[in-house]
C-alpha positions in Angstrom: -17.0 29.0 10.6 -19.1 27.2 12.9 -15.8 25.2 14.7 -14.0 28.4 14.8 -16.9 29.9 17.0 -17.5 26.9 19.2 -13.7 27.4 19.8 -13.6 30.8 20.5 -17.3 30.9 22.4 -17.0 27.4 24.2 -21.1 26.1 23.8 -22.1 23.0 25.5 -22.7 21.4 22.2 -22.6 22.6 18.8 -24.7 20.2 16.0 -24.7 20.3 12.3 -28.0 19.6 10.7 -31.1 20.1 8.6 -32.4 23.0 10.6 -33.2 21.5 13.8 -34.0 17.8 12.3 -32.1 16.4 14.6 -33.1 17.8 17.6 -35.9 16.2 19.9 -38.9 18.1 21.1 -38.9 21.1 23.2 -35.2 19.9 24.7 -33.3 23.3 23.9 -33.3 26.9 25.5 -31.6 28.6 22.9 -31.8 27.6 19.0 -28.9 29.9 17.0 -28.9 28.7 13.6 -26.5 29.0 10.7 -28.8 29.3 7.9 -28.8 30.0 4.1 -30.1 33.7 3.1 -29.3 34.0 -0.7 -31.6 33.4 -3.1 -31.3 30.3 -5.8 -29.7 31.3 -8.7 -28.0 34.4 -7.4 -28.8 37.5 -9.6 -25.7 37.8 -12.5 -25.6 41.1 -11.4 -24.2 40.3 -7.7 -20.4 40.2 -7.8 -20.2 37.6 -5.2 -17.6 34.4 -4.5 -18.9 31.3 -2.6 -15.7 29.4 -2.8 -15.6 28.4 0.7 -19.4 27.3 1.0 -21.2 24.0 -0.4 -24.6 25.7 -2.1 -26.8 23.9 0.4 -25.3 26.1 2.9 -25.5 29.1 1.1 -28.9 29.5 -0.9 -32.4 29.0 0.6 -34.6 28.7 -2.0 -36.5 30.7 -5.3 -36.8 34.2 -2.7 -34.3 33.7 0.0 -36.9 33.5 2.7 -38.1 29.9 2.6 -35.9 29.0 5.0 -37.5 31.1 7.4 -40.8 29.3 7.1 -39.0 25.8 8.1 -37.1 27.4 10.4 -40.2 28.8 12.1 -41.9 25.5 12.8 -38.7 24.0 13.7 -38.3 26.1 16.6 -41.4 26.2 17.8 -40.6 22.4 18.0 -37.7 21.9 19.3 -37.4 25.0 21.7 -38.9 24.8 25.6 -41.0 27.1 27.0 -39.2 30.7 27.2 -37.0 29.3 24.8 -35.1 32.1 22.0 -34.7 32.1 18.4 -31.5 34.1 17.4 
């Protein structure tokens, strides 16, 4: 999904990573991750396919929000001054 949107929206640079691991210190403006949401294991009760996604990409930890906690610290890394989280 990623490469389909870089095509479409043209970026200066798209970057597959661990969160922003990969990124130096306060070098970006704008830091628009792809992140995992669900929470690991997925309720039986959720009638749900992820046939198209590796797990890693899809679940993000016992609640779902853990992700948000590295993702948090990450930014505040990586972006510059008057940089955005979206």
């Amino acid at each position: 999904m990623a490469v389909a949107n870089a095509r479409k929206l043209a970026p200066r640079s798209v970057l597959a990573a661990d969160l922003a691991s990969a990124i130096s210190d306060r070098s970006v403006d704008v830091l628009c991750p792809i992140h995992p949401t669900f929470p690991a294991p997925m309720p039986q009760a959720c009638n749900v396919r992820f046939d198209y996604e590796p797990h890693v990409a899809l679940f993000a930890g016992p609640t779902g929000l853990e992700i948000y906690q590295r993702l948090i610290a990450d930014a505040a890394r990586v972006l510059k001054p008057g940089g955005w989280l979206l």
